[in-house]
C-alpha positions as CSV (number, residue, x, y, z in Angstrom):
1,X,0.0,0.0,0.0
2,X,1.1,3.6,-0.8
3,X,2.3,5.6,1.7
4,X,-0.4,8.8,1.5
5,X,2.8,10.7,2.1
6,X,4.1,10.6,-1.4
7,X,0.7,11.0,-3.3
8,X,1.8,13.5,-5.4
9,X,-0.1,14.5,-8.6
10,X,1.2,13.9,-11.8
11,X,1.4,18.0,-12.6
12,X,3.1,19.0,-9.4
13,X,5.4,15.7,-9.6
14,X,6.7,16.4,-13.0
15,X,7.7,19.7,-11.8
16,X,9.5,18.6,-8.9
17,X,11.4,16.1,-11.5
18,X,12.3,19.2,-13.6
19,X,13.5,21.2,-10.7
20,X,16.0,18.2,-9.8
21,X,17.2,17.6,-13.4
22,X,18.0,21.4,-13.4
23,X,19.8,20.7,-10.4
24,X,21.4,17.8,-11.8
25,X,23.0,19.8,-14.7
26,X,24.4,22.7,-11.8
27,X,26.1,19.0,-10.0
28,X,27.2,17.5,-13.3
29,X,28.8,20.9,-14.9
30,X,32.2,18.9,-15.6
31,X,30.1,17.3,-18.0
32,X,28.7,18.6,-21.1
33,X,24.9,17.3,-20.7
34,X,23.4,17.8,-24.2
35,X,19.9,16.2,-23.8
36,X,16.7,17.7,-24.4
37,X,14.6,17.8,-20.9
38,X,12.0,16.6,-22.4
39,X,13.7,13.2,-23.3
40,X,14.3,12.8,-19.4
41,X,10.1,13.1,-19.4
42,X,10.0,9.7,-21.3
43,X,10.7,8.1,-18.2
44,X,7.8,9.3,-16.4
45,X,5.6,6.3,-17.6
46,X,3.2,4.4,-16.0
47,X,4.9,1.8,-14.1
48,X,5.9,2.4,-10.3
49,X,9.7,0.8,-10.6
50,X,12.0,3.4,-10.1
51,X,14.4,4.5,-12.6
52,X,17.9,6.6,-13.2
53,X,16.8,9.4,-15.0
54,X,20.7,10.6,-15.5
55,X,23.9,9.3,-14.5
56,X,27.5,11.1,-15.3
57,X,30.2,10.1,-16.4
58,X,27.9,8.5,-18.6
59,X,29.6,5.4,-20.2
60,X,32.5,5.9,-22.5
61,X,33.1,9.6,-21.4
62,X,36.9,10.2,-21.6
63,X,39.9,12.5,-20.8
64,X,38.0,13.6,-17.3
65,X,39.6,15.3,-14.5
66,X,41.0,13.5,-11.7
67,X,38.7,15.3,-9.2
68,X,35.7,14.2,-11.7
69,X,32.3,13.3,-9.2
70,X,29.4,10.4,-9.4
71,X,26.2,11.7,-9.8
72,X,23.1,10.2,-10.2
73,X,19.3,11.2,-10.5
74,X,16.1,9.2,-10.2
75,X,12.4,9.4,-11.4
76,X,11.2,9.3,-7.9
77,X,11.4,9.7,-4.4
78,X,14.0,7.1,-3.4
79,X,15.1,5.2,-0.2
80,X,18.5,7.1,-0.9
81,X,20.3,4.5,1.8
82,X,19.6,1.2,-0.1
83,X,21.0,2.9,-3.2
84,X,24.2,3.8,-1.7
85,X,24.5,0.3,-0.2
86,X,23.7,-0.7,-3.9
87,X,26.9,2.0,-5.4
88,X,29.9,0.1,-6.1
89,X,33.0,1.3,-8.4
90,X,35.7,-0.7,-9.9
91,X,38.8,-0.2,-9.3
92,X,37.6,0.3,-5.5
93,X,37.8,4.1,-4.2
94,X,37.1,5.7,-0.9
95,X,35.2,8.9,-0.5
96,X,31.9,10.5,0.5
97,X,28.4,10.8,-0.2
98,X,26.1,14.2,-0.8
99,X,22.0,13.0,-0.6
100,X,18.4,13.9,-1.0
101,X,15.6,11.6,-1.8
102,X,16.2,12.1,-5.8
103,X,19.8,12.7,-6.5
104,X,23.2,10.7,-5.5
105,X,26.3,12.4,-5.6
106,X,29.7,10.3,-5.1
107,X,32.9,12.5,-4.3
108,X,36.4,10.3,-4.0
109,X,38.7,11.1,-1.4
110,X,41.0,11.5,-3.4
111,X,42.2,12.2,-6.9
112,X,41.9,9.4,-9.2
113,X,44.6,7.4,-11.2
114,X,44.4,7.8,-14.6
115,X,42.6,4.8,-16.5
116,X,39.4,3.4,-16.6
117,X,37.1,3.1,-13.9
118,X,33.8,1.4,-13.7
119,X,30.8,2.5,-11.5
120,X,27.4,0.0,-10.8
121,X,24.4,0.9,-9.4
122,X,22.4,-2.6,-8.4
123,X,18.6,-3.2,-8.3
124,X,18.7,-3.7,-4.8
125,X,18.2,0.4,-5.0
126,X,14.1,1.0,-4.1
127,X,12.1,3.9,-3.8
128,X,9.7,4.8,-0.8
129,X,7.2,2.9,-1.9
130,X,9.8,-0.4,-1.9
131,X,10.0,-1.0,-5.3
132,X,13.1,-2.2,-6.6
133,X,15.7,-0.4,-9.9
134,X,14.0,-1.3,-12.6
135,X,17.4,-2.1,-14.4
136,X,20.8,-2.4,-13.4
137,X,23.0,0.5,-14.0
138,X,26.4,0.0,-15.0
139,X,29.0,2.8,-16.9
140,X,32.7,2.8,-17.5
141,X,34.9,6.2,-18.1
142,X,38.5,7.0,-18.3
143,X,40.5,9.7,-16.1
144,X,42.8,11.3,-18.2
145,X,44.3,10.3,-22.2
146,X,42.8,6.8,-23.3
147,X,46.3,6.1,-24.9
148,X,48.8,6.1,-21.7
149,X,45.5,4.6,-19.6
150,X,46.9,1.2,-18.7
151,X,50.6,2.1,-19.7
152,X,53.3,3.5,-17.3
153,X,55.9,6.0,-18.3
154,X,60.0,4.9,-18.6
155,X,63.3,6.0,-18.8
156,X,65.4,5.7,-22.0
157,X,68.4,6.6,-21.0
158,X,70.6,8.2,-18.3
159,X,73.7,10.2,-19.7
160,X,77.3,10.7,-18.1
161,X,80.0,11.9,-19.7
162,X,83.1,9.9,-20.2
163,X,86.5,9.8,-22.1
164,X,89.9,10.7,-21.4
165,X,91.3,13.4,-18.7
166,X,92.2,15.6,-22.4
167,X,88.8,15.0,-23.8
168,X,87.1,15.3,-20.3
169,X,88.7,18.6,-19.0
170,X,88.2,20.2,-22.9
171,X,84.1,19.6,-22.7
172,X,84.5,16.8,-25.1
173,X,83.5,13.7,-23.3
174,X,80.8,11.3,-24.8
175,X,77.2,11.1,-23.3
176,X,77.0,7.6,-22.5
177,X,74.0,5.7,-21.0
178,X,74.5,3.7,-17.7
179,X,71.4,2.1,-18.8
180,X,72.5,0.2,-21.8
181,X,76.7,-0.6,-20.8
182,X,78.7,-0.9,-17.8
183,X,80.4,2.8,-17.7
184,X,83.8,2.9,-16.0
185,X,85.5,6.1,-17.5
186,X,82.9,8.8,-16.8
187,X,84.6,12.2,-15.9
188,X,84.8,14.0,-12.3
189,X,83.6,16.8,-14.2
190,X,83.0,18.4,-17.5
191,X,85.4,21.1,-17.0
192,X,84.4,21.5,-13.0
193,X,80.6,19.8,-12.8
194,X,79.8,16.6,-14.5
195,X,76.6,16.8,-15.6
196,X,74.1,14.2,-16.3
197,X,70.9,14.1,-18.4
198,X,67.9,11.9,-18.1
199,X,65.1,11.4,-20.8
200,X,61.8,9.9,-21.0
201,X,59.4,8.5,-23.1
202,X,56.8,10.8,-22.7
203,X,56.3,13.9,-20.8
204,X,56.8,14.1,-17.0
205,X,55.9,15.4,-14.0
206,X,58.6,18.0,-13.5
207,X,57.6,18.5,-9.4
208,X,57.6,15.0,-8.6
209,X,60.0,13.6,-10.8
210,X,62.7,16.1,-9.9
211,X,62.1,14.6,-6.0
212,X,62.6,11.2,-6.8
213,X,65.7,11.2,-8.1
214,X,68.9,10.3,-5.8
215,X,72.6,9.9,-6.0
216,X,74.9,7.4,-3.8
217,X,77.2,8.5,-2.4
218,X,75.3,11.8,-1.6
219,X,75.6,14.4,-3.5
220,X,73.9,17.7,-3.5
221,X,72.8,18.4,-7.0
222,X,70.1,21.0,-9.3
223,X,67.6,20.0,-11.5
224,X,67.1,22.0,-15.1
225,X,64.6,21.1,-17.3
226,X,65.4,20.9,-20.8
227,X,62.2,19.9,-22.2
228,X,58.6,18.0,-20.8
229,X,61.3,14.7,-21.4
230,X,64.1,15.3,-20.5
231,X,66.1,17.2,-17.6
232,X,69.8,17.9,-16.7
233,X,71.6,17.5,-13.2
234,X,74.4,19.5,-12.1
235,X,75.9,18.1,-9.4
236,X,77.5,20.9,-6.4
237,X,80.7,19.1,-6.5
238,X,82.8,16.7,-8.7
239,X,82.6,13.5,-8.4
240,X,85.4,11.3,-6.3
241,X,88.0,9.4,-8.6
242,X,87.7,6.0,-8.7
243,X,84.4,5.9,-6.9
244,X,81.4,3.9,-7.9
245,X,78.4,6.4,-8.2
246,X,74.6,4.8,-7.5
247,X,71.5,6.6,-9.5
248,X,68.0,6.0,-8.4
249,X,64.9,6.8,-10.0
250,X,61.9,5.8,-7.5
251,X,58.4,5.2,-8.2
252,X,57.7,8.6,-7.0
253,X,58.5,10.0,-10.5
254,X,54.8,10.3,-12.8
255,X,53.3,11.5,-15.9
256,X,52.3,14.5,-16.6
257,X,49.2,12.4,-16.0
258,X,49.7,11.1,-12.7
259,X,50.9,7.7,-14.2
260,X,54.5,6.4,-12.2
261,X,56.7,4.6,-13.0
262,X,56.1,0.9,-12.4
263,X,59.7,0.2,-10.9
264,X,62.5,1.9,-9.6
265,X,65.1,3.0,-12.3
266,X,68.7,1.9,-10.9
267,X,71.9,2.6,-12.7
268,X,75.4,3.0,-12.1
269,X,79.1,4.0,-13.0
270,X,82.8,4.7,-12.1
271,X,84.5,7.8,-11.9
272,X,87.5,6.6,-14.0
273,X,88.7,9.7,-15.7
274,X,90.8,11.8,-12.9
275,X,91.1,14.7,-15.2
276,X,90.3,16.7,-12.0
277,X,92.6,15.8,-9.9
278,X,95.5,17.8,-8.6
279,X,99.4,17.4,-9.5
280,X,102.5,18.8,-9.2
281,X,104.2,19.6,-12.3
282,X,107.3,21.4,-11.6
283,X,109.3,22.0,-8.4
284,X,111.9,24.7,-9.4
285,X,114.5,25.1,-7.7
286,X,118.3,27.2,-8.8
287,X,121.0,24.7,-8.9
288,X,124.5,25.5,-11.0
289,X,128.2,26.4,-9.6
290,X,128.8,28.3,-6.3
291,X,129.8,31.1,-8.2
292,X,126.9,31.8,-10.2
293,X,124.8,30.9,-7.4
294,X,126.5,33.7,-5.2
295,X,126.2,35.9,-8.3
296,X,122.4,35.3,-8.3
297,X,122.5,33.9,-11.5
298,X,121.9,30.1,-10.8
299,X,119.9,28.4,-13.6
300,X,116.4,27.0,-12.4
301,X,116.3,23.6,-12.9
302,X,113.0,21.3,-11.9
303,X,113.8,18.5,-9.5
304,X,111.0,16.4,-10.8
305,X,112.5,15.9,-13.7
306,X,115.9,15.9,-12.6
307,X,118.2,14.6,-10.0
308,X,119.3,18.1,-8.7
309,X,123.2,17.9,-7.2
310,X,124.0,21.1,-7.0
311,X,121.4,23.6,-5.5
312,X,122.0,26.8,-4.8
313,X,123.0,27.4,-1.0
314,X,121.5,30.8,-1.8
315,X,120.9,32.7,-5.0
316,X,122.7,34.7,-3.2
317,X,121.3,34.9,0.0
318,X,118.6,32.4,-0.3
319,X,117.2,29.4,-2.5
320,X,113.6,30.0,-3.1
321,X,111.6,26.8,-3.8
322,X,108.9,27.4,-6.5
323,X,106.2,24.6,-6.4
324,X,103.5,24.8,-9.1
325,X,100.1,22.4,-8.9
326,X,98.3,21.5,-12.2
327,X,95.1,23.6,-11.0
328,X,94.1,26.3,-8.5
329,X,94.6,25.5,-5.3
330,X,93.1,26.3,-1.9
331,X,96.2,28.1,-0.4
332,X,95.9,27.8,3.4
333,X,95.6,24.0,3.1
334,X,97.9,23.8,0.5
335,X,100.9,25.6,2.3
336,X,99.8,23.3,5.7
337,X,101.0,20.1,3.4
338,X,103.9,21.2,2.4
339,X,107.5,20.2,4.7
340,X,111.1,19.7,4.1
341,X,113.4,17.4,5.3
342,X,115.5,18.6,7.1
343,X,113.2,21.6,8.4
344,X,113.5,24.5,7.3
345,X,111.6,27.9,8.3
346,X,110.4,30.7,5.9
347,X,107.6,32.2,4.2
348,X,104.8,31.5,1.4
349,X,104.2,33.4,-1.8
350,X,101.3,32.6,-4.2
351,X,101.1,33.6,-8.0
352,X,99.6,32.1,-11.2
353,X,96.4,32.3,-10.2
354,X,97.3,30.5,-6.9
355,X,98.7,27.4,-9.1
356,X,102.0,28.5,-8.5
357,X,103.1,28.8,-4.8
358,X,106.7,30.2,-3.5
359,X,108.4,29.3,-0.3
360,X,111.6,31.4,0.7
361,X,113.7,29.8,3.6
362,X,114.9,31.8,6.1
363,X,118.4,31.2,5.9
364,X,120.9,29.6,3.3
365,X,121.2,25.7,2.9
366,X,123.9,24.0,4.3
367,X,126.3,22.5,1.6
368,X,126.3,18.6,1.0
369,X,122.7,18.4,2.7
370,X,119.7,16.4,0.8
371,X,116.6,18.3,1.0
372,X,113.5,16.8,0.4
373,X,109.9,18.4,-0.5
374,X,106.9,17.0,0.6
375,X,103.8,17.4,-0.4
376,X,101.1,15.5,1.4
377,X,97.2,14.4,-0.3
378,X,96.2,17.3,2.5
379,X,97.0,19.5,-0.2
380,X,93.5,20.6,-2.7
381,X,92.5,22.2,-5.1
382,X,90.0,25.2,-4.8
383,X,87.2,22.7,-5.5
384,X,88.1,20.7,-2.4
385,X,89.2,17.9,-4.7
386,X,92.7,16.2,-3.2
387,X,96.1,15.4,-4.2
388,X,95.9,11.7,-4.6
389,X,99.1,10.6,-3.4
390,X,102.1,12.1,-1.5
391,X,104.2,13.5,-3.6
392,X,108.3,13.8,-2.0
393,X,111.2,15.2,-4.1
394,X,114.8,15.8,-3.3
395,X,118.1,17.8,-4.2
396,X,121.5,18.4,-2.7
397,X,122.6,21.6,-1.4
398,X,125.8,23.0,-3.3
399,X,127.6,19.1,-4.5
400,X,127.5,15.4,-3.5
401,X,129.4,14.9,0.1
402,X,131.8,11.8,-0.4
403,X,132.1,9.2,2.7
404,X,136.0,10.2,1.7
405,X,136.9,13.8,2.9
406,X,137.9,16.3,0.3
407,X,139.1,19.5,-0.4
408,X,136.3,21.7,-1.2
409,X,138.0,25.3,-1.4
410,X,141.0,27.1,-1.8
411,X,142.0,30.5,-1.1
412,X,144.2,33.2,1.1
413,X,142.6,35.0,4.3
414,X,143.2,38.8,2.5
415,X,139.7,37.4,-0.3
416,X,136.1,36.8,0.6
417,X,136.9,33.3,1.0
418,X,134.3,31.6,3.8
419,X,135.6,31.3,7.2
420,X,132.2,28.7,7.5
421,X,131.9,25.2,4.8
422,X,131.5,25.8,1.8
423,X,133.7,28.5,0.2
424,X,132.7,29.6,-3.2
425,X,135.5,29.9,-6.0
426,X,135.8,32.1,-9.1
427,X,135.4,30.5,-12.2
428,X,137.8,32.7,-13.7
429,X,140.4,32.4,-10.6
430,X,141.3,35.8,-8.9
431,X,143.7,37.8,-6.9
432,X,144.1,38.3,-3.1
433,X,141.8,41.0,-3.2
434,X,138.6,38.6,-5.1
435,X,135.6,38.5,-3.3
436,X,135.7,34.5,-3.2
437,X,137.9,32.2,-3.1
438,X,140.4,30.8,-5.7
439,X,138.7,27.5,-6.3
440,X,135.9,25.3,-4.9
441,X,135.4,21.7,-6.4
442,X,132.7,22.8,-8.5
443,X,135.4,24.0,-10.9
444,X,138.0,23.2,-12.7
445,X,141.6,23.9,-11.4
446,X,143.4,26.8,-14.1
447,X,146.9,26.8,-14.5
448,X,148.8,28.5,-11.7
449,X,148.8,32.6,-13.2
450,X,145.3,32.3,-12.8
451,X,145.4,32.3,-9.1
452,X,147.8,35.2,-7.6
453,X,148.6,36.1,-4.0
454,X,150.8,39.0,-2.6
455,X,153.7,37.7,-0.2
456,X,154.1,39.6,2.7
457,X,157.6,40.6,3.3
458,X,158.1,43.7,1.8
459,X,162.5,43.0,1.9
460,X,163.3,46.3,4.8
461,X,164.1,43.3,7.5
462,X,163.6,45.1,10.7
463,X,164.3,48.6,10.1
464,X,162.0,51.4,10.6
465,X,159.0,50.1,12.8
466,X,159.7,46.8,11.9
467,X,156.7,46.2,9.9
468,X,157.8,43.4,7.3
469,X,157.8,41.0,10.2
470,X,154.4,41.5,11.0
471,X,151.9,39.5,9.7
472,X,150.3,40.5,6.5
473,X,147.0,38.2,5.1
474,X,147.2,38.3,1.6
475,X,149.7,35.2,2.0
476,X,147.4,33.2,4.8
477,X,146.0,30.2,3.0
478,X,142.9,28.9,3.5
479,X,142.0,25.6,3.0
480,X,138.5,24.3,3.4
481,X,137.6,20.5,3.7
482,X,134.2,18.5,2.8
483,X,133.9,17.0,6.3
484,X,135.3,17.9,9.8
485,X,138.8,17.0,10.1
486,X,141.0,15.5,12.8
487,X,143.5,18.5,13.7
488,X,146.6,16.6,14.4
489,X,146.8,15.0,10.8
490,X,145.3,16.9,9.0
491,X,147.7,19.8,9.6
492,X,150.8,17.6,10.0
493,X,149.7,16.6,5.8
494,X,149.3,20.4,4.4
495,X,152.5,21.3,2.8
496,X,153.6,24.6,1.0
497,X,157.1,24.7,-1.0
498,X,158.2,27.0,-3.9
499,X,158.3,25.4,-7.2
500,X,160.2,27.6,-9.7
501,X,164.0,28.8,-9.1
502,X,165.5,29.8,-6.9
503,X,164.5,27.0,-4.3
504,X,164.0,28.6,-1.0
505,X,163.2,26.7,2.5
506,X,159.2,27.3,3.7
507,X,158.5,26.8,7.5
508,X,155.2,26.8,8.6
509,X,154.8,29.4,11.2
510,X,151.2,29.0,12.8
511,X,147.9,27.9,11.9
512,X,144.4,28.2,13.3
513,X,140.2,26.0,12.9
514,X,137.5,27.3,12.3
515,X,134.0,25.7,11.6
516,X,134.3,23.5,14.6
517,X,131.3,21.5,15.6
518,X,131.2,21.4,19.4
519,X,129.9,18.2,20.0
520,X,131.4,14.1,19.6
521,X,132.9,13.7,17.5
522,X,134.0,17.2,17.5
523,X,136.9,18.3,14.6
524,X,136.9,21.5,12.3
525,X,136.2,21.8,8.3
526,X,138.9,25.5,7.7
527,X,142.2,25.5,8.5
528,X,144.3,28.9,8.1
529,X,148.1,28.0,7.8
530,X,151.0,30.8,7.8
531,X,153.9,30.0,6.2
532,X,157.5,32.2,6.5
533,X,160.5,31.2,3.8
534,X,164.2,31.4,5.4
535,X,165.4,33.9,2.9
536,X,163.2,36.8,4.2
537,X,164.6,39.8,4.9
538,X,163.1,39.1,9.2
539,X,164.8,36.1,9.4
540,X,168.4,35.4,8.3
541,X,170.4,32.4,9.8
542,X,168.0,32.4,12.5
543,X,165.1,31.5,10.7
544,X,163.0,33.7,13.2
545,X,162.8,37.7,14.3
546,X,163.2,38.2,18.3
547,X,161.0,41.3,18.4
548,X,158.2,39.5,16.6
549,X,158.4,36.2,17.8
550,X,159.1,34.9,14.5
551,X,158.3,35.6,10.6
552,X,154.4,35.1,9.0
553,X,155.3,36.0,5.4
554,X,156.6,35.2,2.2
555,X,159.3,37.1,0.1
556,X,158.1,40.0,-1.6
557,X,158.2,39.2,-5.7
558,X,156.2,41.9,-7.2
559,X,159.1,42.9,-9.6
560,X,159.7,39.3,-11.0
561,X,158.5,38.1,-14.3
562,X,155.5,36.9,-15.1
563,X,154.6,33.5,-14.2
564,X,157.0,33.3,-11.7
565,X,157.8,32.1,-8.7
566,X,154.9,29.6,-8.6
567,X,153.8,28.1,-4.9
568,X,152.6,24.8,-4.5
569,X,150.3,23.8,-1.6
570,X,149.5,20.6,-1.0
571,X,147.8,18.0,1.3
572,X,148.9,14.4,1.2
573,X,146.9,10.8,2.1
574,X,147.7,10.9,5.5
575,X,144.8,14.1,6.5
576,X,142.0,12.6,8.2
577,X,138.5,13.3,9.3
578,X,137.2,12.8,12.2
579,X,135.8,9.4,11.4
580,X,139.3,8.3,10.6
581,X,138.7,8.3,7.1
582,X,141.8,9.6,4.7
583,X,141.6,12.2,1.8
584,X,141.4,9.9,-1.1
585,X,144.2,11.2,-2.8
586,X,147.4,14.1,-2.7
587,X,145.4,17.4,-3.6
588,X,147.9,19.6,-5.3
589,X,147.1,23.3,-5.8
590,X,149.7,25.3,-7.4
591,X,149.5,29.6,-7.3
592,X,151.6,32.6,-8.5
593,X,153.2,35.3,-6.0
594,X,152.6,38.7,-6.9
């Protein structure tokens, strides 16, 4: 029996059904509703089964938003609960109902996938009066493009450059895909950044894309987009020679339709290009004979390349060591890896655009001493990318130190002939009044007019204020040896004699060390000897002056002829250093009074 409640004549109920489907179209406005009103009319027949009057999406609607709604309107007055216990959609979806006796509106909870999606509304759906759907209503539409519905988007390729350290620091490495080959020579950086591309098959999500991407070890990177398919990442850093870099794409990444990817993307590659790292490709330092290096003219000459046996001691008061690095580097750190062995103290100087980094020591290096430079992998570049192994090169100061002792220099007291090892010689020989010495054993010895001294007796014997007796320096010699020396025989082997007519005798009148080292097993490395000859106008038959306490000079011969007379000074086998070690051989050094 009819409930008198909804007895509603056929006028006034026709007009409630057209105020609903006007309401309907106001619900429905996503969707274009072309029907006539008057078709929905048609459904107002005679019999009392309920039935859907409209329903959108209707079936086969496409390309719909993802926030798209159900709705649904019937003929009638409808028990609204049985016909949301009748509303099922396929693929399921969660949301929330808005209701009154004639319409049905279903609103998901959240956005929809793209694809197809099928909603059914059963029979079990009755009006007021308990009368059951007439038919089953059933409708299928698709969120989004019909073609990618069903289909998931991919990568084709993810591109790292590779080559050669040339190819790879001149911006000409190959884009190769990690995707497609095992790729073990990719470049710490195109120039400074190594950057990568990724491309898809269609286009993407830029937002959610850009979020899903990761790189093992972590690296801090930006994301530009090329194009809807592809993008290019710039990493903040280089990447670490000889490391194994991990790429992940997750599932995160979508369409521009909402579509993800199915599976993570995974890829990897090796850093195997080190066209980034750091090197040292010259260490200058001067090296050539004492003489030029006290002249300041020492040639530089790179200890890398060369096994370096003659630095400067100074050039002339100090050897400055010029290091240069293969980029720019970061100078505080830099200068903190740098030592020597032994140590030595000074300061830093950068140039070249900080490639090129200067260190000045303090005080000149000590003759027959091996330096060595050391540059530790605390040194980096400017773009915090490491030296990538310690890097140690030598040189010795001023010559090679034999295990044998030596004579190193020659001179007389009266020239600027060291009182310290080493003495520094002149090339070209000299006088008693050079500046150096006659002869260190970085040169070769010249023939005797080459290397004058002026004797010291002037011939008045002891007349006037008696002052050719006295001792005069420009006929002190000075001998200086490679390694300290045992006193007692070493002076007991030096020997002067005159070796052009007349013959005269030579005494040796006193003698004096310097250089001395203080400690075990102690010894000097200068010896100053003072010869007098018998013919002298101090000494006479006595060989010896009472009021001086003897004679220090040599006769007088500036009025002779050239070449002559010639003096030979010698030391023979029997000099010894402190280690009891003998001169190898007689050192013979032969010189012309003048």
């Amino acid at each position: 029996m009819m409930n008198p409640a909804y007895k509603i004549k056929p006028i006034l109920f026709r007009k409630i059904i057209l105020v609903v489907l006007l309401v309907f179209n106001q619900i429905t406005s996503c969707k274009n509703t072309n029907e006539d009103l008057a078709n929905y009319l048609t459904f107002l027949g005679d019999d009392n089964s309920p039935k859907i009057l409209s329903a959108s999406p209707g079936m086969g609607d496409s390309s719909l938003p993802r926030s798209q709604k159900i709705a649904v309107v019937f003929n009638k007055p409808m028990n609204i609960n049985s016909c949301v216990q009748s509303f099922s959609i396929s693929p399921p979806v969660q949301g929330f109902y808005e209701l009154n006796d004639f319409s049905m509106v279903f609103t998901p909870s959240i956005l929809l996938s793209f694809g197809t999606y099928t909603y059914t509304i059963s029979k079990n759906c009755e009006d007021k009066e308990g009368n059951d759907l007439r038919d089953i209503f059933t409708a299928s539409f698709t969120i989004g493009s019909a073609t990618v519905a069903g289909t998931f988007p991919e990568v084709t390729g993810i591109f790292v450059k590779t080559g050669t350290v040339a190819n790879c620091n001149a911006s000409l490495g190959i884009d190769s895909n990690i995707l497609a080959s095992d790729v073990v020579n990719a470049c710490m950086g195109n120039n400074l950044i190594n950057r990568m591309r990724i491309r898809f098959n269609r286009d993407m999500d830029r937002i959610a894309t850009s979020g899903a991407i990761n790189i093992a070890p972590n690296v801090n990177f930006t994301v530009a987009w090329l194009n809807n398919q592809e993008l290019e990442i710039t990493p903040d850093a280089p990447f670490v020679f000889n490391a194994r870099i991990n790429f992940t794409i997750s599932t995160q990444a979508q369409d521009s339709q909402g579509i993800r990817l199915v599976t993570p993307v995974i890829g990897s590659f090796r850093v195997g290009s080190g066209n980034l790292l750091p090197s040292i490709t010259t260490i200058n330092i001067p090296a050539d004979t004492l003489t030029n290096c006290n002249s300041g003219i020492g040639a530089l000459t790179d200890i890398v390349a060369n096994t370096v046996n003659n630095g400067c001691l100074g050039n002339p008061t100090i050897t400055p060591i010029e290091i240069n690095f293969s980029h720019t580097m970061d100078t505080p750190i830099t200068q903190a890896a740098i030592t020597f062995s032994p140590n030595l103290t000074g300061s830093f100087t950068w140039s070249n655009a900080n490639q090129t980094v200067t260190f000045s020591p303090d005080q000149r290096l000590i003759f027959g001493t091996r330096y060595t430079v050391n540059i530790s992998t605390i040194a980096r570049t400017i773009d915090n990318i490491n030296l990538p192994i310690v890097n140690s090169f030598g040189f010795v100061a001023g010559g090679l130190l034999s295990a044998a002792p030596a004579i190193q220099a020659v001179g007389v007291a009266s020239q600027g002939c060291a009182n310290t090892f080493p003495g520094i010689g002149n090339a070209a020989g000299g006088d008693w009044t050079s500046g150096n010495c006659f002869w260190d054993n970085s040169l070769s010895i010249l023939s005797p007019s080459n290397y004058r001294f002026r004797a010291g007796d002037i011939g008045n014997g002891s007349t006037g204020s008696n002052l050719s007796c006295l001792d005069v320096n420009t006929d002190n010699f000075r001998l200086i040896f490679s390694n300290y020396m045992d006193l007692n025989s070493t002076i007991n082997a030096v020997r002067l004699r005159r070796t052009s007519p007349p013959t005269t005798t030579v005494q040796l009148s006193s003698w004096s060390w310097t250089d001395c080292q203080a400690v075990a097993p102690f010894g000097c490395r200068v010896l100053n000897v003072t010869y007098a000859e018998q013919e002298s106008s101090c000494n006479g038959s006595l060989f010896g002056n009472a009021l001086t306490g003897g004679d220090f000079n040599l006769l007088r011969s500036d009025n002779t002829p050239a070449g002559f007379p010639y003096y030979n000074l010698s030391v023979d086998t029997s000099a010894r250093d402190v280690n009891n070690i003998p001169i190898n051989s007689t050192f013979n050094f032969t010189m012309e009074a003048k």
